[in-house]
C-alpha positions in Angstrom: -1.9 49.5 -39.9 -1.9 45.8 -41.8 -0.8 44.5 -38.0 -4.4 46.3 -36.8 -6.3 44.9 -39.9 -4.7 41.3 -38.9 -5.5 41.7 -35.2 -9.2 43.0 -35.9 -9.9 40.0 -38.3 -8.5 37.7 -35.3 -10.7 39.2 -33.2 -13.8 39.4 -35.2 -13.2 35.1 -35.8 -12.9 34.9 -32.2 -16.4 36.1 -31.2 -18.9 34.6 -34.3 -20.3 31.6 -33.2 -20.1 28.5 -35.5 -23.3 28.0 -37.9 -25.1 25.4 -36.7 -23.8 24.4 -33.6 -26.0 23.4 -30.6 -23.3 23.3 -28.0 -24.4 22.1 -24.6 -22.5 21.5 -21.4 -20.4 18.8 -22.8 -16.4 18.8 -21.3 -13.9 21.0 -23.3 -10.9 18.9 -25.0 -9.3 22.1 -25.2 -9.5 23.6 -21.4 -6.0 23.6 -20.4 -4.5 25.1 -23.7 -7.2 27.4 -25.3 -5.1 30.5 -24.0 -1.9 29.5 -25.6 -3.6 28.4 -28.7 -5.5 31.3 -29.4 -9.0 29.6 -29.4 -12.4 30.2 -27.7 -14.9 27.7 -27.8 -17.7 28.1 -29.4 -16.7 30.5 -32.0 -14.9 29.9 -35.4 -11.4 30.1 -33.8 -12.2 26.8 -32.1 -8.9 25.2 -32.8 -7.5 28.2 -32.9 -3.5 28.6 -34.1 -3.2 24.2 -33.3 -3.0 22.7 -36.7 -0.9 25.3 -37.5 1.6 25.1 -34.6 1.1 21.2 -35.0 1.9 21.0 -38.5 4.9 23.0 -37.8 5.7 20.5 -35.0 5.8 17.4 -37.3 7.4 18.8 -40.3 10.4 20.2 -37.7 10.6 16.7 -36.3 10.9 14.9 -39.9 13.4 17.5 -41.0 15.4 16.9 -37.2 15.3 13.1 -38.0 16.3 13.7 -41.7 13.5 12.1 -43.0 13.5 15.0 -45.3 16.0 17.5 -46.2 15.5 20.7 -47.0 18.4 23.7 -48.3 17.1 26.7 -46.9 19.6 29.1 -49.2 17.4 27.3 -52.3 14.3 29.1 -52.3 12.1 26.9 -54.6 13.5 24.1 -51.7 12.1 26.6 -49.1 8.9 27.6 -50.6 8.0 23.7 -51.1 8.7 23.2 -47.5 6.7 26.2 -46.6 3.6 24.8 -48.8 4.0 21.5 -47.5 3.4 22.4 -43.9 0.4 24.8 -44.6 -1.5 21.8 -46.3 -0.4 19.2 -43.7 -1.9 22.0 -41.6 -5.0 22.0 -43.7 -5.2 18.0 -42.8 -4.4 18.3 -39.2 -7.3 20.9 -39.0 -9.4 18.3 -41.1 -8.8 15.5 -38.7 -9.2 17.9 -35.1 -13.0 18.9 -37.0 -14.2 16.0 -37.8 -13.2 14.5 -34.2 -14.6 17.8 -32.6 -18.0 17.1 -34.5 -17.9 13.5 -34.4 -17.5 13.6 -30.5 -20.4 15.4 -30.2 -18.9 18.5 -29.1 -21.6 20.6 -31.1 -24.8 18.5 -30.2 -25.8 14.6 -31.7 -24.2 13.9 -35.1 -27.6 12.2 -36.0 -29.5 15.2 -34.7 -27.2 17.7 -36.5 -27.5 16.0 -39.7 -24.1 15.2 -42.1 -24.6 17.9 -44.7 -24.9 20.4 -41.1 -21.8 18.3 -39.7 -20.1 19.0 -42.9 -20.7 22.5 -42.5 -19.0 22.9 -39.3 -16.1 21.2 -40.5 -15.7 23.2 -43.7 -16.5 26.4 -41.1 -13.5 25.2 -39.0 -11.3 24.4 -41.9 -12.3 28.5 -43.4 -10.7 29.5 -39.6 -7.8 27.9 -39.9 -7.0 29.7 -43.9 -7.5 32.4 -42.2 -5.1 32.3 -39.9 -2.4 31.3 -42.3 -3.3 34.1 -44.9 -3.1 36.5 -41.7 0.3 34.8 -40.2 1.9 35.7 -44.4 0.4 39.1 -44.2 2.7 39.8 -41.3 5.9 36.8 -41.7 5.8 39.0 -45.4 6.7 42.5 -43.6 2.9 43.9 -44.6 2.9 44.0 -40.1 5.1 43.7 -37.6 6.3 40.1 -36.1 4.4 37.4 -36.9 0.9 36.6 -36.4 0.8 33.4 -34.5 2.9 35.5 -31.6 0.3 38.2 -32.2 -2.6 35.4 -31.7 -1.3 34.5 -28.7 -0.7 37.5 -26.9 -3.3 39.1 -27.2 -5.2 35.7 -26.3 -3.1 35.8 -23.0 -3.8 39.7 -21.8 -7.4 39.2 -22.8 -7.5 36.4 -20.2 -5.5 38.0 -17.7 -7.7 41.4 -18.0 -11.1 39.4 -18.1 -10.2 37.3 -14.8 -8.7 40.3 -13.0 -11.9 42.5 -13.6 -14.9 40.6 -15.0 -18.2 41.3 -14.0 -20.2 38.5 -14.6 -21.4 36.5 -11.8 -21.1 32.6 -11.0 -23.1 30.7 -8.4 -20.5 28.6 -6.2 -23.1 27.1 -3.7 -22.4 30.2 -1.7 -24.6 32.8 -3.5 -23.5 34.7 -6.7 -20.2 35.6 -6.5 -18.1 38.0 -9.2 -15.4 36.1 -11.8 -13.1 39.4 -11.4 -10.7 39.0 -8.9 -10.2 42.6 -7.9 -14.0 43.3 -8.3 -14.5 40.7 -5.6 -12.4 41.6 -3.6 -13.8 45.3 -2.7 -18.1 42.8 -3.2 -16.5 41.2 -0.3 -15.3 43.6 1.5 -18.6 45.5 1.6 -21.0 42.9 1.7 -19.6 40.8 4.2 -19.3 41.7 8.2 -16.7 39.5 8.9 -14.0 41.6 7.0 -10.7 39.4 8.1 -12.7 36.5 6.3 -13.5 38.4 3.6 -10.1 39.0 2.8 -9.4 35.6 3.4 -12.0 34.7 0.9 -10.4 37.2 -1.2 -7.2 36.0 -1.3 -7.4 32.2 -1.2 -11.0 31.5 -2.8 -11.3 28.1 -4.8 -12.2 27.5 -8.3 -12.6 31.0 -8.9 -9.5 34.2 -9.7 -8.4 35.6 -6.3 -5.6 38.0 -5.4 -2.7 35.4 -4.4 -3.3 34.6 -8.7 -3.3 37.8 -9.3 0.1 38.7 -7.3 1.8 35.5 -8.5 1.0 36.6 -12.2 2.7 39.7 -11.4 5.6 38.4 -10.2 6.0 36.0 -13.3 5.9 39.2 -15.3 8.4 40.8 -13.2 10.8 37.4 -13.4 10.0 36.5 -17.0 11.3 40.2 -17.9 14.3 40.3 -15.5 15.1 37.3 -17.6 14.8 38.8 -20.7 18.3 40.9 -19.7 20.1 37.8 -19.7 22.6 38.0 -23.1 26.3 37.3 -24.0 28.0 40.1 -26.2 30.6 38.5 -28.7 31.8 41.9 -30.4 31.6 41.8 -34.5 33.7 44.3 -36.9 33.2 45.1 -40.0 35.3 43.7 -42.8 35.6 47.3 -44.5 36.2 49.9 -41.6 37.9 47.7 -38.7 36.5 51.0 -36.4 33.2 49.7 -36.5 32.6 47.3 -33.8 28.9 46.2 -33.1 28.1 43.1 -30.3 26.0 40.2 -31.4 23.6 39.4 -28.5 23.2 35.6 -27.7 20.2 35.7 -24.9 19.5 33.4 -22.1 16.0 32.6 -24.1 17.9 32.2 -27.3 14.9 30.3 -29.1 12.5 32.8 -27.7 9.3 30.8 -26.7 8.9 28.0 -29.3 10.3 25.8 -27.1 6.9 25.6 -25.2 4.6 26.1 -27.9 5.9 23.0 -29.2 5.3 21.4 -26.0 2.0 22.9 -25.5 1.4 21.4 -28.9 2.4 17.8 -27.9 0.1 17.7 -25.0 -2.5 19.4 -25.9 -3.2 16.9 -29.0 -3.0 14.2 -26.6 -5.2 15.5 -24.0 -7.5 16.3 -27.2 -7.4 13.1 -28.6 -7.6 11.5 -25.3 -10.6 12.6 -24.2 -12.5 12.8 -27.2 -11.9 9.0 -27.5 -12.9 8.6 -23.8 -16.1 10.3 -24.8 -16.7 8.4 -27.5 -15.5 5.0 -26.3 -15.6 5.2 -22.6 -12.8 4.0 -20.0 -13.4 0.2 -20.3 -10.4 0.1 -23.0 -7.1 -0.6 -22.3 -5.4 1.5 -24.6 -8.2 4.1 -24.2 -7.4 4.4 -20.7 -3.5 3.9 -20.9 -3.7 7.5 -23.0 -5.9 9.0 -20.4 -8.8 8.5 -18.0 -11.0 11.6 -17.3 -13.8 12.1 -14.4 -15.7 15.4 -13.7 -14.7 18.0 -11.0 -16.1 21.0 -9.5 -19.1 22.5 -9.9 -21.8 21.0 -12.6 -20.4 17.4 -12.9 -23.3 16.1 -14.9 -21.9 16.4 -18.7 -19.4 19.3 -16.6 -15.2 20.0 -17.6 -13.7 16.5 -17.6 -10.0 16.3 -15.8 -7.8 14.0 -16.2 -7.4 10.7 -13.3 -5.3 8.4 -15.0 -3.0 7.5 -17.8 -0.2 9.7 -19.8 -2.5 12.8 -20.2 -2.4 13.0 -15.7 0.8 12.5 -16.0 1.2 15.3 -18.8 -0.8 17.9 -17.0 0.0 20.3 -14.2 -1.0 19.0 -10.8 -4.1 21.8 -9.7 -2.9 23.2 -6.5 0.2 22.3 -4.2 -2.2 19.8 -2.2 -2.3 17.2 -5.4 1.8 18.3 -5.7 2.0 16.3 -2.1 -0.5 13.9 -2.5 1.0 12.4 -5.7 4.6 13.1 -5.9 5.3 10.6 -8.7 3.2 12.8 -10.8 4.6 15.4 -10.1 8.1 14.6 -10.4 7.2 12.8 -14.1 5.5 16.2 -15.0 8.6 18.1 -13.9 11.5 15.8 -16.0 9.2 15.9 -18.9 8.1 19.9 -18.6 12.0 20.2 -18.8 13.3 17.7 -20.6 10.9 18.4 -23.9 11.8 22.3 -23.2 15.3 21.9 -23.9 15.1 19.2 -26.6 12.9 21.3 -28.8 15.2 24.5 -28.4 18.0 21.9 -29.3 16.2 20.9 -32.4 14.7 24.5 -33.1 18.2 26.2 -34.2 18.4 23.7 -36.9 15.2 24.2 -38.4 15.0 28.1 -38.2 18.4 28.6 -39.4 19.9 29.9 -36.3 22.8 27.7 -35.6 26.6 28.3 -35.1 27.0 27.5 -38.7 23.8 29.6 -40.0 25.2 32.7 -38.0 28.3 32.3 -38.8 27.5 32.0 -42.8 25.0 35.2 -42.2 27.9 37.5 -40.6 30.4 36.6 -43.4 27.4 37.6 -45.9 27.2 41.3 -44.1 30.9 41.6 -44.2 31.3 41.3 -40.4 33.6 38.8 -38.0 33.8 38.0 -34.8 36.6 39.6 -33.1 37.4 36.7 -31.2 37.7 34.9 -34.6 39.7 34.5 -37.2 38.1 36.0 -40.3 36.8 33.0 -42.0 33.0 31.0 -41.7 35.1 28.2 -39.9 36.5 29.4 -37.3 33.5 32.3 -36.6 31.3 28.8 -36.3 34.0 26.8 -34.5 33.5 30.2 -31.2 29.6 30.1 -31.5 29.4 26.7 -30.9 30.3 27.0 -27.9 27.4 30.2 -26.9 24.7 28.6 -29.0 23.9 25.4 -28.0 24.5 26.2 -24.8 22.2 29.0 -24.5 19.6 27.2 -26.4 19.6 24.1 -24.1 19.8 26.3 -20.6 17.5 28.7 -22.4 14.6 26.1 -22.6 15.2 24.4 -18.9 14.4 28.1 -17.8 11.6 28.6 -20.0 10.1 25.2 -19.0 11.2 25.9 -15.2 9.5 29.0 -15.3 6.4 27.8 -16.5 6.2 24.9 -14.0 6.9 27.3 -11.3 4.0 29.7 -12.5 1.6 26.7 -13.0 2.5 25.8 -9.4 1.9 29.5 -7.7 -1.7 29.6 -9.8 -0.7 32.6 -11.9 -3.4 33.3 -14.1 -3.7 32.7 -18.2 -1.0 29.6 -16.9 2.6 30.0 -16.7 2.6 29.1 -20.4 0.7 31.9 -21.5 2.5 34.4 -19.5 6.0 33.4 -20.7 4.8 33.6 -24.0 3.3 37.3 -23.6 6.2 38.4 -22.4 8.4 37.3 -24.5 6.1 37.9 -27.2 5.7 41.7 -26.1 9.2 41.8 -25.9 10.2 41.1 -29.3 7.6 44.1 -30.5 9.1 46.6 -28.5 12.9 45.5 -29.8 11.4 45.4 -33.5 9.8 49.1 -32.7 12.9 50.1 -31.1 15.3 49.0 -34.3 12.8 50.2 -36.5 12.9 54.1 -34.4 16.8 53.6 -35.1 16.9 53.3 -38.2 14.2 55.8 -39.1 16.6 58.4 -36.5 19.4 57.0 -38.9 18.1 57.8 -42.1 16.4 61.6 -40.8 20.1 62.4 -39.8 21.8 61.1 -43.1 19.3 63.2 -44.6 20.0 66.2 -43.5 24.0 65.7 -43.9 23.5 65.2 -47.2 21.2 68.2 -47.1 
């Protein structure tokens, strides 16, 4: 029920438009990244779930570098630490706003006024509590996961629904055509004569969802799951009835997806910051223009969705299609070793800082009075044997997850190979939480009625 709540108030945030905005047809900092960050422009979940995410990022990184250490079996230790990154996420939300508004990104500061500028930042700032009071409700056991995962995936299946089967209609120069992918493809095949190009059109359309996105999202989905199998068993006994033998799973995607949510976090604060300073400044600086240079595309250039030409953020960013994958090689092999490289480092430096390490396994078996079976029965030697799964299976773990998500980017899957890993994954870890949850609940009927 408290999940529903959680999701609803998510939901609600994502459709009310910010008071006093006068948005216009100005670029969106945010393009790339708004489905993994849970955001949608416009409304109060403008930044979405990225000062949270980022907060987490840099607080991670200053504990990895041992700038600040932190006992996570001391819980006053724990709860500073905890209280520490919700208010640097408070600032980081502070500085994104008043950038956002600054920029121009709801209409002219000087038109809007600073006590309405003010507004909208203290509007954005409201957003982001929210989502932290939300992501408690459920890290607390009021719902089920957490609610950043819940953010995102239902961020990600709203996308992929919406592009699959929207309605709505978009003038591409060759009369109105429909946004849905599937819906266009039976508008084309009844409204045009020509039916072999109309499947063309349907399958290999430009700037708009077609049916090759469509099949290559499904096949992601089919992969990314596949890969969910992936697992090592090291069998576990228990210390008081040596009969009772239960494995320990260590999966392929050991770290799960935080891997490339801190990624995603990375670059999209650089493309973010990039381009609002290219707004703001132009592209005659040099360091300006060594963080990014950004022209229109497409459709609407005038004041239309700036991409990236130049500097680190094209170098950061996906090439579009496979034709700017052969026209700029260089690019694409710097997007590649960094994709992959950053994937593997943060799953490195993520079993540290969420207490999943050979040693922080080990110490947690001991507590539940089980040992590995391959062990000796002490801490030691039970962290000495998962030393070798762990690391291992974090650092492979994230050169698939980031492998994956280049080669979805690549095919043109929709809601970005990013997004899809992350659902999945995400979706994945609900149904093994139902599924423990239906065990134990079967568990505790039948001890029931043998005591009965």
């Amino acid at each position: 029920m408290w999940t529903a709540v959680a999701l609803f108030i998510f939901l609600v945030s994502s459709q009310v438009p910010v008071y006093g905005a006068r948005p216009g047809n100005s670029s969106d900092p945010f393009y790339w990244m708004r489905v993994v960050l849970a955001s949608n422009k416009g409304t109060l979940m403008e930044l979405g779930i990225s000062p949270m995410v980022t907060a987490s990022l840099i607080m991670e990184l200053l504990v990895g570098v041992g700038f600040i250490e932190v006992d996570n079996n001391n819980k006053e230790e724990r709860a500073c630490y905890e209280g520490a990154q919700k208010l640097l996420a408070l600032v980081v939300c502070l500085v994104e706003a008043t950038s956002y508004v600054s920029a121009g990104m709801y209409g002219a500061p000087a038109q809007l006024g600073y006590f309405m500028c003010a507004v909208i930042v203290g509007q954005l700032l409201l957003s982001t509590i929210i989502c932290q009071l939300l992501d408690d409700l459920m890290q607390k056991g009021w719902g089920i996961g957490s609610g950043t995962s819940l953010f995102i995936a239902t961020n990600v299946c709203d996308t992929i629904i919406w592009k699959c089967f929207s309605p709505s209609t978009i003038n591409t120069g060759r009369g109105a055509e429909f946004e849905g992918a599937v819906i266009a493809f039976f508008h084309l095949l009844v409204s045009r004569r020509d039916k072999v190009r109309a499947l063309r059109e349907a399958f290999y359309r430009p700037q708009l969802p077609n049916l090759t996105n469509v099949a290559a999202t499904l096949l992601v989905f089919v992969i990314v799951v596949f890969f969910q199998g992936f697992r090592v068993p090291l069998i576990t006994k228990s210390k008081f009835n040596p009969q009772d033998r239960q494995p320990y799973m260590i999966k392929l995607f050991y770290t799960s997806n935080m891997p490339i949510i801190l990624q995603t976090s990375v670059v999209s604060n650089l493309n973010f910051f990039s381009q609002i300073l290219s707004r703001r400044f132009g592209n005659r600086n040099f360091i300006i223009n060594l963080l990014g240079r950004w022209e229109p595309r497409g459709y609407g250039r005038r004041g239309g969705q700036l991409f990236p030409v130049g500097g680190l953020a094209y170098y950061l960013t996906a090439p579009a299609t496979f034709y700017d994958l052969l026209a700029d090689p260089i690019h694409a092999v710097f997007y590649i070793t960094f994709v992959l490289t950053t994937c593997a480092l943060f799953s490195r430096l993520w079993i540290n800082i969420s207490r999943t390490s050979p040693r922080d396994v080990a110490r947690n078996l001991a507590a539940q009075g089980r040992w590995l079976v391959q062990a000796r029965e002490s801490e030691e030697d039970m962290a000495r044997l998962l030393d070798k799964y762990i690391p291992v299976a974090a650092s492979f773990g994230g050169l698939c997850v980031g492998a994956l998500t280049i080669g979805a980017d690549f095919l043109g899957a929709i809601g970005s190979g990013t997004g899809i890993l992350l659902s999945v994954t995400m979706i994945n870890q609900y149904f093994e939480i139902l599924q423990q949850e239906g065990a134990q609940e079967l568990g505790y009927a039948f001890l029931k009625q043998k005591t009965a």
